[in-house]
N, C-alpha and C positions, 0 to 999 in steps of 0.2 A: 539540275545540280543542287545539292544540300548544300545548309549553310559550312557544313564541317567540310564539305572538299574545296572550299577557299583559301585561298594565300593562308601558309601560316602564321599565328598571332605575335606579334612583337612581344615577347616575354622580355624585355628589356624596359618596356614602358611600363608593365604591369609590376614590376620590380620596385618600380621609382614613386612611392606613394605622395612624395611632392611634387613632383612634375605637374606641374598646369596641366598638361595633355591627358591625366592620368583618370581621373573621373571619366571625362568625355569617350577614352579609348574603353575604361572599363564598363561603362554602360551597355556596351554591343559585344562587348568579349565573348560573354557565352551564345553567340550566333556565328560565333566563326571559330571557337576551340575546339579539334579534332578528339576526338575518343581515347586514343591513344595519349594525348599531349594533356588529356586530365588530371592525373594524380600531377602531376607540375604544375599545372594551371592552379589547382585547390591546394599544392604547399604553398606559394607563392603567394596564393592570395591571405591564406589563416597565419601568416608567418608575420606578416606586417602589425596583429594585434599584440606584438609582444614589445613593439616600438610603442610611441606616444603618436595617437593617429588623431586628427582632426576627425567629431563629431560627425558631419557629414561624410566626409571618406569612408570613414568606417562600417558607417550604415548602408553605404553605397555596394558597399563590396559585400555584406552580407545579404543585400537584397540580390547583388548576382550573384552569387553560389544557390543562392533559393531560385532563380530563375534556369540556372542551367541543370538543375535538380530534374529535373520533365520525363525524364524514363528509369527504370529501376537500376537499369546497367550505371548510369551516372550515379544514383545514390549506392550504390554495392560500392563501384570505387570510392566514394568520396569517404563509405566506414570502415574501407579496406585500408586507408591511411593512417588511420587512427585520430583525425582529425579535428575530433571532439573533443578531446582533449586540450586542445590547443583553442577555443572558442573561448570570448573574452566574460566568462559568469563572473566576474566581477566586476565588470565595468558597467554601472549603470546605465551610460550613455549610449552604451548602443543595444540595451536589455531588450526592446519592444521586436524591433528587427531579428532579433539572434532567438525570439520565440518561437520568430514566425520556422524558422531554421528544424529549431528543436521538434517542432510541428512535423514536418516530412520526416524527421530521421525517425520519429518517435512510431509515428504509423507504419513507416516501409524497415525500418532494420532495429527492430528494439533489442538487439542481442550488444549492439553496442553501449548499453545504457547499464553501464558496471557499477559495483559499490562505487568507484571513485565517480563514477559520472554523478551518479544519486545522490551524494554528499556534496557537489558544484549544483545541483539545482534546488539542494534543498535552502541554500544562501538566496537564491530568487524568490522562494513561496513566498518572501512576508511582503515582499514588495507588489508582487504578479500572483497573488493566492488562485485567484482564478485562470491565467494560462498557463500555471502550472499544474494544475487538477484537469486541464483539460490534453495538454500533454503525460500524465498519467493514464488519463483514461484511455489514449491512440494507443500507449506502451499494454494497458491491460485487456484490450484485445485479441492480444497475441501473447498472452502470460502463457501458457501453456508451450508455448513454441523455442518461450527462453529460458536459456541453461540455467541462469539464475534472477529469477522476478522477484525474489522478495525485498532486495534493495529499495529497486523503484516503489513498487508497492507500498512499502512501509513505511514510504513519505506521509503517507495517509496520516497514522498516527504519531511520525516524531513530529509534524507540524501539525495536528490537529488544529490546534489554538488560531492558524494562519485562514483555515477553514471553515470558521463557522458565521463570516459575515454573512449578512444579506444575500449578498451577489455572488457566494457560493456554497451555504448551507444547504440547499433542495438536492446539485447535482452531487453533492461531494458523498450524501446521505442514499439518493440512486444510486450511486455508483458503488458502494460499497454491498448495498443489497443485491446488485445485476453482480457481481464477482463472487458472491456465494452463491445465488443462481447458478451460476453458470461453470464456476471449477469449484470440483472437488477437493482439490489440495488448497486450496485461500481459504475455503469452506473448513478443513479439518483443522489447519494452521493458524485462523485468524479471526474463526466465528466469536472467539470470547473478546478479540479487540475491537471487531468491532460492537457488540453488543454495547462493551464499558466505553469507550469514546460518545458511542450515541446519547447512552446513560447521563455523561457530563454536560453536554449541549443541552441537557433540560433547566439548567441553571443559567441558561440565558432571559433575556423580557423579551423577547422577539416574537410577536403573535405565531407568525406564519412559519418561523423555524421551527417553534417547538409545535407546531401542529406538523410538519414535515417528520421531527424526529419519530413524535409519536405514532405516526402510520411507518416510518420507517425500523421502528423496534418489533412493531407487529408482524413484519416482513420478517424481519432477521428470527424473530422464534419460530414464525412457521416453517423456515427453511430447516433449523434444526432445533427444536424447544428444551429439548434434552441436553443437548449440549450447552446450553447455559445457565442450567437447573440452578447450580453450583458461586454461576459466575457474581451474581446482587440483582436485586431487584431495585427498581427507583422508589422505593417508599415514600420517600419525602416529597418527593415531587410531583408525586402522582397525588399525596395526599391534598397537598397544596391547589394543583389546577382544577381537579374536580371541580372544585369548587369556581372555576371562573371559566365563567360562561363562553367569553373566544374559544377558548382549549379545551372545554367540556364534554364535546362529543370524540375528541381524538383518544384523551386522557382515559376516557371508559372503554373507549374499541380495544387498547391495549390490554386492560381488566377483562374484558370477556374474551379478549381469542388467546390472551397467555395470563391467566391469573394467576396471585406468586403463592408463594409456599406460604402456609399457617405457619405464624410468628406473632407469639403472642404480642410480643415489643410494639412490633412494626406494623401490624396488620390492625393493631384498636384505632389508630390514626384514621388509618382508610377506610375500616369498615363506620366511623363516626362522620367522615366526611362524604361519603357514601349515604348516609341514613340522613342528613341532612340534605342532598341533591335530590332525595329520592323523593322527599316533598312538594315536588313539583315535577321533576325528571322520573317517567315510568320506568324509563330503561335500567337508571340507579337501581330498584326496586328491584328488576327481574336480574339485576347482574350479585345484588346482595344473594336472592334465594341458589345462586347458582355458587355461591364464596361459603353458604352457611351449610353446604351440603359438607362443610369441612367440620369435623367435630368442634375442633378447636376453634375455628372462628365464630361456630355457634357458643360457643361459651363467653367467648369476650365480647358479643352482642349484650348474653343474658345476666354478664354482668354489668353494662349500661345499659339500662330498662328504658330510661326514659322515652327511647321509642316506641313502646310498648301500647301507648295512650293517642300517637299520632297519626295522619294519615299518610300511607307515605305511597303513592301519593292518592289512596283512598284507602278506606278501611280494610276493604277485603282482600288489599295488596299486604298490607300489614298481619293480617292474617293467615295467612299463607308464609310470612315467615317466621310467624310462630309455630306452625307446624311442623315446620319443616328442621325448626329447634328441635320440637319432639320427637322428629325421628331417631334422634340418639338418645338412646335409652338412658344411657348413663345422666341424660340432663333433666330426666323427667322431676326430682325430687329437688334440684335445683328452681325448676319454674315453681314449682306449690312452695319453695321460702322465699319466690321473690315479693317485694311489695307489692309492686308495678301487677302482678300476674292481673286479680282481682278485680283492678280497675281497666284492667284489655278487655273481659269479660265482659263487664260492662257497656265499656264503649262499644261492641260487637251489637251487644244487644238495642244499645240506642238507635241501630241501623232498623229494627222492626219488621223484620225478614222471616219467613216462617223456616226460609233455609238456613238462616244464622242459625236459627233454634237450634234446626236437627246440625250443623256443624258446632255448636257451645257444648251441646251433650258429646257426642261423639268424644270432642276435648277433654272435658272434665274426664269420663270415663274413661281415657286412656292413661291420665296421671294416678300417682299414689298418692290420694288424698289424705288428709292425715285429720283427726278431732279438731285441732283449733284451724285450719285451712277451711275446713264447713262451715266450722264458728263462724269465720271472717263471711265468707260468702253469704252468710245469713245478716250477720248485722250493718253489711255493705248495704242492704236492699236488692241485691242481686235477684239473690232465690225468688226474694216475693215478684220483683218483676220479670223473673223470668216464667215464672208460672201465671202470672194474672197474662202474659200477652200470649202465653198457648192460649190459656180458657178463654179468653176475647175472640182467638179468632176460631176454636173448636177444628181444628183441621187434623183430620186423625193423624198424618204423618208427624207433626209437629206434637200432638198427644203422646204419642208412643216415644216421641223423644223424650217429653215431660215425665212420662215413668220409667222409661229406663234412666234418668238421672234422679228420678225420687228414688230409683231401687238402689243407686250407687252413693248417693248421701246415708241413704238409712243403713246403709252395711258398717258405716263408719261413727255415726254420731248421730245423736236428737237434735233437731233445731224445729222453733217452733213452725216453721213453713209446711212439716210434714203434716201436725196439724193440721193444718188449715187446709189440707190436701185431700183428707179423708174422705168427703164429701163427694169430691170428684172421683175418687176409688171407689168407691162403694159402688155410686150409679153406675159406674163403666163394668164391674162385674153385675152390675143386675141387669146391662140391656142385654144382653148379649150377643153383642157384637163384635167384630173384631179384635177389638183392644181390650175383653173382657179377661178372657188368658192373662194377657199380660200385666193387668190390674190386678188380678188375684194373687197374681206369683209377688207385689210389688207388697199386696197385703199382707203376705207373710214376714217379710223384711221390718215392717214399720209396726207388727203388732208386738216385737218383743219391748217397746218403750211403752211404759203403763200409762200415759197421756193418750197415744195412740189407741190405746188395746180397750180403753175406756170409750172414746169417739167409734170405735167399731162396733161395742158392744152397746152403745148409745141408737146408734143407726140399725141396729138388728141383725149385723152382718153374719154372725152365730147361728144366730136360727135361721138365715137364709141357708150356708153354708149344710147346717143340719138336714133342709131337705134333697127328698129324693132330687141327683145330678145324675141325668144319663152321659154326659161328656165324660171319659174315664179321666183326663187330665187335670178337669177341673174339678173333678172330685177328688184327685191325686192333692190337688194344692189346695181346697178344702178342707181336705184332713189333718191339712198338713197346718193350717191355720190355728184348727181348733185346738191342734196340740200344743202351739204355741201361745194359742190364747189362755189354758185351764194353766200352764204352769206360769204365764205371768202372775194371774189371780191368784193361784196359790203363795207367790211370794208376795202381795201385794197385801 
């Protein structure tokens, strides 16, 4: 025999909330109230919170309505009463117990949980932030099931403020990323609040929150990146944490799986704070070349050079994002008026690399160099050592680099280093080898400067030129010298 085919229950003692007896009777009540005798049982019992109940009493009688709660038929009746309504959310005193309450109704029948219920718990968040968020999260299980979720739901954000302690920052920040996960319609309706809520929590000092938010912002763009294209980006904050080392690896994961829009304002910050981490942090480095693929962010780089001359966080990482400036054309004419350019140069070459070489040339030759930009290069000491450390190390790849940038200075301007280069053109056309071609075609460039055309004509290069050449090429460029040669001397 079940407890419910027992004598039925004195509902005259359950009545009597001061009755001595009244505790003691109600303790075992829900082992011997029939099915039927529930909706009576559960008025009777929620009815006494509209009187002044003793502390204990109260709590006593909400721990048995949670105890006789045990199959779903009892919970269907007890929201078929309407009964929630009448639960005491404003009474502090018995707030812990009447959670545990909200707990079962919130998982098994969340259809009962209306604007008005949402508006009586949202008086509990400040108190209970935390088993309030976790009776949300039972109700958003089943959002899809309820006529109307956004009530509950949108506890989220009018209490925000209630949810960003300690002890419930991680799940409050899960839980808003697992409901755009998972519906569609939270996702369409509420992807921009929650991106801006998260946004705000970065102005907390809490190590572990704002590493929470930042993988949780990461979340929320991959779910839909587009949809908050519009919404803000955290600039400031993100400028700020980069730079500290707790938060440093969260604050860049954000940067490289949702990078924001080019803004001039907003993005010098980051990309400054940025070029500063990157001096140590590789990652900064490769998250910059992948920001500067933006036109616009490569311009508000190249108009703070000073990283230009540093390592960030080695030469050849800094190199690489000055190419990668140059791949917008529109900024080439901008690096040859920078100051900063001449002395990157430089520093590249301090590396002593036979492949800096062939990438210095390449460089140079791909900007619009201009008369006093060679000037500089010249009177920097550049040219000279960038030519004295090809001939040191005589390595034809690195030669052929040395004349295809002697051939690109001398299309623009004299500087004395072509001079003093002649020497090595001359013999490179007389061994004949390799980079003999390429030495001769470099000779016609450099002879129309009558300094040059003097040193050629000093070295015999004419009367070499003059005899019999079975190479047609090189008699093509040859010819092509001597022409250049008789009308410098003629104006000379």
């Amino acid at each position: 025999m079940s407890f419910r085919d027992e004598p039925q229950l004195d509902f005259e003692i359950l009545k009597q909330p001061t009755n001595p007896d009244f505790v003691k009777y109600l303790k075992t009540s829900h082992l011997k109230v029939k099915q039927q005798d529930l909706p009576k049982y559960y008025n009777i019992l929620v009815s006494h919170f509209s009187t002044h109940l003793h502390t204990k009493t109260g709590n006593e009688i909400l721990l048995t309505i949670c105890k006789s709660l045990n199959d779903i038929d009892s919970i269907n009746i007890f929201a078929q009463e309407k009964l929630i309504e009448q639960l005491p959310f404003n009474q502090p005193e018995f707030r812990t117990q009447l959670m545990d309450l909200l707990y079962i109704l919130s998982k098994n029948v969340p259809d009962i949980f209306t604007a008005e219920i949402a508006s009586k718990i949202m008086v509990l968040v400040d108190s209970e932030p935390h088993k309030c968020l976790l009776i949300i999260a039972y109700f958003a299980q089943q959002f899809e099931n309820v006529r109307e979720p956004f009530p509950m739901v949108d506890i989220l954000f009018r209490k925000a403020d209630s949810f960003k302690s300690i002890e419930c920052a991680d799940d409050y920040v899960s839980l808003l990323v697992w409901m755009l996960r998972t519906y569609p319609l939270f996702k369409e309706q509420r992807i921009k609040h929650c991106w801006t809520y998260v946004c705000d929590m970065l102005t907390l000092s809490n190590v572990a929150i704002l590493n929470t938010c930042y993988y949780g912002l990461c979340a929320i763009a991959e779910v839909d990146g587009e949809a908050i294209k519009d919404v803000g980006y955290p600039y400031s904050a993100i400028s700020a944490h980069i730079r500290r080392r707790p938060i440093q690896a969260a604050a860049l994961s954000l940067l490289m799986r949702y990078p924001p829009q080019a803004d001039t304002h907003h993005m010098a910050n980051i990309l400054l704070a940025l070029l500063d981490v990157a001096q140590e942090e590789e990652k900064a480095a490769y998250l910059l070349m992948g920001l500067l693929m933006d036109g616009t962010n490569a311009y508000i780089l190249l108009q703070n050079h000073q990283w230009m001359t540093k390592s960030l966080p080695k030469t050849l990482h800094t190199m690489r994002l000055f190419i990668i400036i140059m791949l917008h054309p529109e900024l080439r004419e901008l690096i040859v008026q920078t100051p900063q350019t001449i002395d990157f140069f430089r520093s590249l070459l301090s590396e002593n690399s036979l492949g800096m070489c062939n990438a210095i040339c390449t460089m140079l030759r791909r900007l619009p160099l201009t008369p006093d930009f060679v000037v500089q290069l010249s009177e920097s000491g550049f040219l000279g050592s960038y030519f004295a450390s090809v001939l040191e190390n005589e390595n034809n790849d690195a030669m052929l680099s040395a004349l295809r940038l002697l051939d690109t200075i001398s299309r623009v301007k004299y500087v004395p280093e072509m001079s003093e280069m002649v020497d090595t053109v001359v013999r490179l056309i007389k061994s004949g080898n390799d980079l003999s071609l390429a030495a001769a075609s470099v000779a016609i460039d450099m002879c129309k400067y009558p300094k040059c055309a003097k040193l050629f004509k000093a070295k015999r290069l004419n009367e070499f030129f003059k005899q019999s050449i079975e190479n047609p090429k090189m008699k093509q460029y040859a010819d092509r010298f001597l022409q250049v040669l008789s009308r410098v001397e003629r104006a000379m």
